[in-house]
N, C-alpha and C positions, 0 to 999 in steps of 0.2 A: 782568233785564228782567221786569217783571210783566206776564205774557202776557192775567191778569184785567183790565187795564183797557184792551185790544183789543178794540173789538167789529165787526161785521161792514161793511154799506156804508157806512148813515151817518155813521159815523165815521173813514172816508175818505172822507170829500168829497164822497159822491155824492147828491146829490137832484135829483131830475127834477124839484122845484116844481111851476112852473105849466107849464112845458115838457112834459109829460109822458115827456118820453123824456130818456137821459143821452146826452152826447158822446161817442164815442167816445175823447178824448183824455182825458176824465175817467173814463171803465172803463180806458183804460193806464197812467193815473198810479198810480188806486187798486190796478191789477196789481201796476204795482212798488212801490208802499210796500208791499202785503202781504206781496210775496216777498219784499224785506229783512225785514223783521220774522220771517220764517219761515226765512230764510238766518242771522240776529242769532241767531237762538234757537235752532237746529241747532249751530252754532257753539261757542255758547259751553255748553251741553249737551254737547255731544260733549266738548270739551276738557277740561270740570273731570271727565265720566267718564273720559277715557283713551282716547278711541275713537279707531281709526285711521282716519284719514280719505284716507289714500293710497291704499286700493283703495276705487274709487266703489262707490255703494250707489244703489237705484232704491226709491223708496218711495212708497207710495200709502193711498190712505185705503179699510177695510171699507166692506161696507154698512152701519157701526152708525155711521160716521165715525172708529175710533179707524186710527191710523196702523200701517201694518205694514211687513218691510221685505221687497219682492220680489225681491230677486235675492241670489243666493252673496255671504254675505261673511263672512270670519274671527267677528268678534264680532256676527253675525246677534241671537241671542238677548239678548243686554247691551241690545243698539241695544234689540230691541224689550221690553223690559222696560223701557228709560229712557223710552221714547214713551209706554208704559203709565202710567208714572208720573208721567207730566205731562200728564195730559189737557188743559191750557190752548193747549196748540200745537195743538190737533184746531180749533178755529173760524179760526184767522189760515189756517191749511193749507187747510181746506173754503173759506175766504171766498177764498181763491188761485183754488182749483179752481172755483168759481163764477165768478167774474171772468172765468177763462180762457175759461171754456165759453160764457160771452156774447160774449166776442170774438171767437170762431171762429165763433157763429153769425150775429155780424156780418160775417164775411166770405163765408163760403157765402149769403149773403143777397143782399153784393152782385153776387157771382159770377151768383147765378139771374137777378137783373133784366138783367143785362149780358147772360146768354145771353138769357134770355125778348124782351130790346129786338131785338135780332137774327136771331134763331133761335125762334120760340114755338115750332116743335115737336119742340127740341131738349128744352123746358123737361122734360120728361116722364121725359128720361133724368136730368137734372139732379137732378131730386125722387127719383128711386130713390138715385144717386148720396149723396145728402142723407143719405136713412135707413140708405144702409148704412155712410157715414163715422159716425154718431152711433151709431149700435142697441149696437155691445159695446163702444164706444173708452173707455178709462178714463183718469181724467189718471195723470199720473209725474211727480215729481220725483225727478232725478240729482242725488245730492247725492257729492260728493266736495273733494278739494283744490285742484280747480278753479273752485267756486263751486256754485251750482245753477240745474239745468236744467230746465226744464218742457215737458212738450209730452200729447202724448196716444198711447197704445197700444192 
């Protein structure tokens, strides 16, 4: 798979046009075609290296965007030397972790107006609430023989 000719939203499908805003179900589609493309390329990467892939591995992106891998695992350094070595995986991986983060802030959005319709002066704890799930949460992917998993730490 030639990971160069991936590029970031618009080439999943996303333009807000004249809309100014994207659907929700068009930020979850373009979620999951990136995470295949990212789960395709893990894959088949891993196997022509020889990586084991039966003890999971949690892997997440520097501050410079290159991929590293954060938790214990046997072939720790291999992994991250082949990630090194294909920096092409670094934007389908970042355009993941963007995606995600729009979607979760679609959701804490709609969580605030739901409390703020009911509760305004709930809203207060809500906005704290806000900044403390966002301020260090990093995304993760679990990648192992079970597929991979996304979520935020």
């Amino acid at each position: 798979m030639d990971l160069k000719s991936i590029g970031l939203y618009s080439e999943h499908g996303l333009d807000a046009g004249g809309k100014g805003y994207l659907p929700r179900a068009d930020l979850e589609m373009a979620f999951d075609r990136v995470k295949g493309i990212v789960k395709c390329a893990l894959d088949q990467l891993f196997m022509q290296a020889g990586i084991d892939v039966a003890k999971p591995m949690k892997i997440r992106a520097d501050r410079t965007g290159a991929l590293k891998v954060v938790s214990n695992h046997p072939q720790k350094q291999e992994i991250e030397k082949l990630l090194a070595e294909n920096p092409d995986l670094n934007n389908p991986y970042n355009a993941m972790s963007g995606l995600a983060n729009l979607l979760r802030m679609g959701d804490l959005h709609e969580e605030f107006d739901r409390i703020y319709a009911e509760h305004p002066e709930r809203a207060t704890a809500m906005i704290q609430r806000i900044q403390y799930i966002t301020k260090d949460s990093v995304f993760t992917v679990g990648y192992g023989a079970d597929g991979l998993e996304t979520g935020f730490s």
